[in-house]
Each structure stands twice: as structure tokens, then as C-alpha cells.
C-alpha positions in Angstrom: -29.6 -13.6 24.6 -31.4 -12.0 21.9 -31.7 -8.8 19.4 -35.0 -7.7 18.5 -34.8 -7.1 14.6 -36.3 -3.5 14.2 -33.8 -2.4 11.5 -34.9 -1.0 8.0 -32.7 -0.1 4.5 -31.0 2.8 4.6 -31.5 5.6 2.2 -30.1 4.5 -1.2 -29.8 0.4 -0.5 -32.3 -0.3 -3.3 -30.8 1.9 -5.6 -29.5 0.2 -9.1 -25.8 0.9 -8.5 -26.5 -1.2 -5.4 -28.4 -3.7 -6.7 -26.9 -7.8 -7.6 -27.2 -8.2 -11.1 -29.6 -10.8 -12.6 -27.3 -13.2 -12.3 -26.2 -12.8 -8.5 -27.3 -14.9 -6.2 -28.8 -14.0 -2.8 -26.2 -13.3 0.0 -25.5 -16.1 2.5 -27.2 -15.2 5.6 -24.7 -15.3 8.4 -23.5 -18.5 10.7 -26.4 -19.6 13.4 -25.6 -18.2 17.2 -23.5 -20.3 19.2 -24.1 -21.3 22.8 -23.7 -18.7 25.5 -21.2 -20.6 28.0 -21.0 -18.1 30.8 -21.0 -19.8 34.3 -23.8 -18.7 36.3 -21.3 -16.8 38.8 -20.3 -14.7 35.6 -24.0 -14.5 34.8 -24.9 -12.9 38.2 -22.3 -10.3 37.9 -23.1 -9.0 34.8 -26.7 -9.0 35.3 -26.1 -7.4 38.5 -24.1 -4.7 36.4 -27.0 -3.8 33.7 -29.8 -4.0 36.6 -27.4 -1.3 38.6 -27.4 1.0 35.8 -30.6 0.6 34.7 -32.8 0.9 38.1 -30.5 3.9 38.4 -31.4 5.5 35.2 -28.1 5.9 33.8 -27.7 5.9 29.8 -25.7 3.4 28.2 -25.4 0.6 25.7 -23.7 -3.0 25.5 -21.2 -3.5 23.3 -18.1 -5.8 23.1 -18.3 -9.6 23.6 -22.1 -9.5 24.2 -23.0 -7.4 21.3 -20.8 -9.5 18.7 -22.6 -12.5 20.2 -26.4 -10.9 19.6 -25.8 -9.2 15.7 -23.3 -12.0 14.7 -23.9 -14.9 16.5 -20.4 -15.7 17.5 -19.6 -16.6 21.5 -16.8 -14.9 22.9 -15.4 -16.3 26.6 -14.1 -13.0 28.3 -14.8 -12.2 31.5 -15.4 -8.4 30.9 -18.6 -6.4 30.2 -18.3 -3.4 28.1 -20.8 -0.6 28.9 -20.3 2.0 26.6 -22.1 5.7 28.0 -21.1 9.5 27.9 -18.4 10.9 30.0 -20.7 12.9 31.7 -22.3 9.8 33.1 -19.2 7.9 34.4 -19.3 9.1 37.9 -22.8 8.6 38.4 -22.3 4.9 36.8 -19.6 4.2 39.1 -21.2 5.6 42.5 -24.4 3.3 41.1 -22.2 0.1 41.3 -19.9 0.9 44.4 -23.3 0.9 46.4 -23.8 -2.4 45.1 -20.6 -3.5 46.1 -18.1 -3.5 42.8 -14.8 -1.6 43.3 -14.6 0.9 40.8 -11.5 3.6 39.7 -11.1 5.4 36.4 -8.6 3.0 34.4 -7.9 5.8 32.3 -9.1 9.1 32.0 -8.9 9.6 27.8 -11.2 6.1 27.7 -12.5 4.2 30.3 -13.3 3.8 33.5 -14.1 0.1 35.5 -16.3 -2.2 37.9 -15.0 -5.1 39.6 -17.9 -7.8 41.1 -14.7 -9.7 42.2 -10.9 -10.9 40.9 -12.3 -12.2 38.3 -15.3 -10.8 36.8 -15.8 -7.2 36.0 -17.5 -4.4 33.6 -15.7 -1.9 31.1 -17.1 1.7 31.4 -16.3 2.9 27.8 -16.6 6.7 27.3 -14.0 7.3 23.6 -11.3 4.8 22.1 -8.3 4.0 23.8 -6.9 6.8 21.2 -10.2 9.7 22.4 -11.0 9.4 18.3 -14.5 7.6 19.2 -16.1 9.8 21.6 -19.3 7.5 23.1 -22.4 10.4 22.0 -26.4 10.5 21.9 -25.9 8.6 18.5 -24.6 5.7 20.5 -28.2 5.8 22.9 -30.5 7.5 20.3 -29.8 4.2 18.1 -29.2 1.5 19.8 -31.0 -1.8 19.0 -33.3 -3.2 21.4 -32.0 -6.4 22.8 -32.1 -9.0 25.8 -29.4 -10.5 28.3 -29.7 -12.9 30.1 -33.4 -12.2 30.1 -33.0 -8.0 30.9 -34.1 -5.5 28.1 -31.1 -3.5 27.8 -30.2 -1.5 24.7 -27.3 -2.7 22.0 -24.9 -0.4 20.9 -25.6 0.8 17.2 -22.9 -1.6 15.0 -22.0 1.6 12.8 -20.7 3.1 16.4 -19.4 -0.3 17.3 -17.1 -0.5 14.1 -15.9 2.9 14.4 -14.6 2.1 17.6 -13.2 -1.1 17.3 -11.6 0.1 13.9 -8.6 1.4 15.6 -7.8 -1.6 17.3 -4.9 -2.8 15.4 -2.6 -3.5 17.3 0.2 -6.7 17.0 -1.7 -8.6 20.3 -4.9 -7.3 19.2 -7.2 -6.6 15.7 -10.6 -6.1 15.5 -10.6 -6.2 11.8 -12.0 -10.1 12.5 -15.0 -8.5 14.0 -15.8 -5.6 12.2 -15.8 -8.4 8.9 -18.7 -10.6 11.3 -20.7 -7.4 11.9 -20.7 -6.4 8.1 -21.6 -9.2 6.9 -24.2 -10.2 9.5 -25.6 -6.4 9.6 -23.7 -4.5 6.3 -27.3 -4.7 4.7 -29.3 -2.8 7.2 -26.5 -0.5 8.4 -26.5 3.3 7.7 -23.5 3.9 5.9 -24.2 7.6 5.3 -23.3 7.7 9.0 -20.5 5.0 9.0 -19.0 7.0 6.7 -19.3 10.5 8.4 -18.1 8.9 11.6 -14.8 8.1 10.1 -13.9 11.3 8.8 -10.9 12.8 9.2 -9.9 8.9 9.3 -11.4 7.6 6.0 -8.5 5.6 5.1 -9.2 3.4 8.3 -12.5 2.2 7.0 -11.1 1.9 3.6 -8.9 -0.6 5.0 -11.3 -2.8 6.6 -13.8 -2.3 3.8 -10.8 -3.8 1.3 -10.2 -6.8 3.8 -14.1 -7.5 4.3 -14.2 -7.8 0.5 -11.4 -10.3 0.6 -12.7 -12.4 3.1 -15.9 -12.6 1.3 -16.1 -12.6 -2.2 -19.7 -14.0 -2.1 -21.2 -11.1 -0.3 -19.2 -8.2 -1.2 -22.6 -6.3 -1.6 -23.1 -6.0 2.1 -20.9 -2.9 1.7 -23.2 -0.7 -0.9 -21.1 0.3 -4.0 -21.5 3.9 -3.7 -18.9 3.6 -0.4 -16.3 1.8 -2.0 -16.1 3.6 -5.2 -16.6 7.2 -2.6 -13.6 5.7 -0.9 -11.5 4.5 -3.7 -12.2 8.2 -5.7 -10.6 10.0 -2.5 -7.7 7.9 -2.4 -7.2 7.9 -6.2 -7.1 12.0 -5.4 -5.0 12.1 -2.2 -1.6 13.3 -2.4 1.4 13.5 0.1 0.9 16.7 2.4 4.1 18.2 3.1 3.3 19.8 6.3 2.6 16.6 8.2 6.1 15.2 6.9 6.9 14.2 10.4 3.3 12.9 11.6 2.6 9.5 12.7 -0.8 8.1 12.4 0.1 4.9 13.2 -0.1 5.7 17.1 -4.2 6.3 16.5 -4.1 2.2 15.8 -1.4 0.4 16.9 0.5 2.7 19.8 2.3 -0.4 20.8 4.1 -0.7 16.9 4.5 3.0 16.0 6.1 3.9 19.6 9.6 3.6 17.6 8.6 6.5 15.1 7.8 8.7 18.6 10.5 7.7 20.2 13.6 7.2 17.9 12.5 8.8 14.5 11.8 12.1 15.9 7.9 11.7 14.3 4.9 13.5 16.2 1.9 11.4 17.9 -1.0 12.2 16.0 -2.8 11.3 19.2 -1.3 14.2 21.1 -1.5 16.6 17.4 -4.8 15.8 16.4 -7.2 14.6 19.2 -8.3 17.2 21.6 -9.8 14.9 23.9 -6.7 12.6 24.0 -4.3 15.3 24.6 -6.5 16.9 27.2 -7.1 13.7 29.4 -3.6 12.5 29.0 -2.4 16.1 31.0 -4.6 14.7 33.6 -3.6 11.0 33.3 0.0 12.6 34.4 -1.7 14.9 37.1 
């Protein structure tokens, strides 16, 4: 596999407040890319997946497993291929595959939909987060990276998008924060963080969070993350202030559903999901339906 480098600075990367000082050393280019150990049965599905969608001109991007492997170089062994493409393309995607043989059914109206080649192997149509915060748009086609699996041109899903969604994974079994750290620091340099940071809003503290543990885990390359963001981030919490009317809202279920369940539950708090997320609320009424 393979990512075809066509990324340039943003706006502002070679500014002075983002610039080492003269005594800084150069940033440590990320770890070398590790083996791809997919069996060839695994291969053939997935191939057969991308080639589907593609010959049937369907928009989407990779992400998950395969994207981490092509910006970061790290191997992942899961069995699952996550297509991420609009919601308006699902049914399309999955009639595509069913005439090739997978069994498809929508997993779950608010997120995602799948594609089984067999028990075993299958592919992840990914329309929003599990929570409907990050909604799959053009931005996610318009720009993606160029790349190659398993020796098909397909497009990569844009790691700005990427990180958005996986930033409100944070669950007790599960948290992403490991990979969004890999993805800064192999692509924090070249990433547009003018949109990173627009993506997360109303949910700034969320990348504030993983911005604070990226810069923990690596003291050496703390520039990957341009200054302006950090001190943009630190100025809005240093003005942020209790807001009375949310008293009884829980946040906590937009990242970690399986740990804040008790506030819903027993302490009589409100699921921001339901309060806050149009698309979450809406899909769940027909999730129930």
C-alpha cells in the first residue's frame, strides 16, 4: 500500500509564531511502515469491496485500519474495511455489493451501514460517528489523498476528517486518542488546521484534549500542532465559564456512551446526543421504528 504525497503547508505554517527557534532541532520523521499481513482471502475481499464501488461510481474514501497504515505507517490486523461516503450514497453502495454477492443491512441508521464477503471478513459503510456529530460530507471526497491498495487507486480519507471522527471514540474498551497522536505527528505539519479546528466546533474542548495528550506523548515534536491552535484553544478555555442552563446536560454520552449511561440513567442528566445532535436524534426515532 501506498500514499501519494501531494500535500502542501497550510496558510500560516511558516509564520514566526510557528517557527522552531534557532536552537530547535528538526522534528523526527515518523516510524518506517510495517508489513501489511493480510491473508490473501482477506486481500480478495477487500479488493473486491473498493473495485465494487468504484466500477460503480459511487463516492467514498478509505479510512480506518488502512488509512492509519498508509499516513502513519503502523499495521493494524482487523478484519473490517471502513468506507466512509455520504448518506445519500449508502443504498446505492449496498445494492453495488449485494450484486456481487456480500450480504449487506443498515447496522445502524445514525452511523453506519455494512458488507459481509463472508463470517469473517467484511466492510464498514461509514456515513457520521457513532454519536451523528461527524457527518461524512464533500470535504471528506473533495480532499482526500490519493493513494493505493493492494495495487487499486482509491482515494484516502483527508486525516483532519479522520481525527474528527475518531476523536469521540473514548470509550473504556476503546480510545482513539493513540491514533489521532500517530496521525499528528506523521501528518500535523501538512494538515489544515484552520479546518481541523472549524470541524470541531461546538466541540472544541474535545480537540483540546487530544492536542494536550499529543503534546505529552511527544515533547520532541510538539510543533506538529502550530502554536496559534494551542494558545486559540487554551484562550477559550481560560474564558469559558459554567453555563447554568445546561446544569443537567451530559456531554459525556457524545464520547464514551458506555461510561456516562449512569448520569442518563440514574442522575436524571440529559443525553447531549439526543439535545444537541439533529441527526442523532432523528435516526435514533427510526432505529426504534
Amino acid at each position: 500500500m501506498s500514499i501519494q504525497e501531494t500535500d502542501h503547508p497550510t496558510v500560516g505554517q511558516g509564520s514566526s509564531q510557528d517557527s522552531p527557534g534557532p536552537l530547535a532541532k528538526p522534528s523526527k520523521a515518523p516510524p518506517p511502515m510495517q508489513a501489511d499481513q493480510r491473508p490473501p482471502i482477506e486481500r480478495g475481499a477487500h479488493l473486491l469491496a473498493l473495485s465494487t464501488l468504484k466500477n460503480a461510481e459511487i463516492p467514498f474514501v478509505v479510512a480506518g485500519a488502512y488509512a492509519l497504515h498508509l499516513y502513519t505507517g503502523i499495521y493494524r490486523d482487523t478484519k473490517d474495511l471502513d468506507l466512509f461516503l455520504k448518506r445519500e450514497h449508502v443504498e446505492r453502495a449496498m445494492e453495488a455489493l449485494h450484486g456481487m454477492g456480500f450480504e449487506t443491512k443498515m447496522h445502524d441508521p445514525v452511523w453506519i451501514a455494512k458488507a459481509y464477503a463472508n463470517d469473517e471478513y467484511f466492510a464498514d459503510l461509514i456515513f457520521s460517528s457513532g454519536n451523528g456529530v461527524a457527518i461524512v460530507d464533500d470535504h471528506w471526497i473533495d480532499e482526500a489523498h490519493p493513494g493505493v491498495i493492494h495495487g487499486l487507486p482509491i482515494l484516502v480519507a483527508p486525516p483532519e476528517d479522520i481525527i474528527w471522527s475518531k476523536a469521540f471514540v473514548c470509550e473504556r474498551e476503546r480510545f482513539d486518542g493513540t491514533d489521532i497522536n500517530h496521525l499528528i505527528l506523521a501528518r500535523g505539519k501538512q494538515m489544515d488546521w484552520k479546518h481541523l479546528m472549524a470541524r470541531f466546533d461546538p466541540y472544541w474542548e474535545v480537540l483540546l484534549a487530544h492536542v494536550t495528550f499529543y503534546r505529552f506523548s511527544y515533547p520532541g515534536q510538539r510543533d506538529h500542532v502550530p502554536r496559534w491552535v494551542w494558545d486559540e484553544l487554551l484562550e477559550r478555555a481560560r474564558n469559558q465559564h459554567n453555563e447554568p442552563e445546561k446544569k443537567k446536560l451530559c456531554r459525556g454520552m457524545l464520547i464514551a456512551k458506555g461510561q456516562y449511561n449512569v448520569d442518563v440513567e440514574h442522575w436524571g442528566y440529559t443525553d447531549a446526543r439526543v439535545e444537541e445532535v439533529a441527526t442523532f436524534r432523528d435516526y435514533r426515532e427510526t432505529k426504534k421504528d
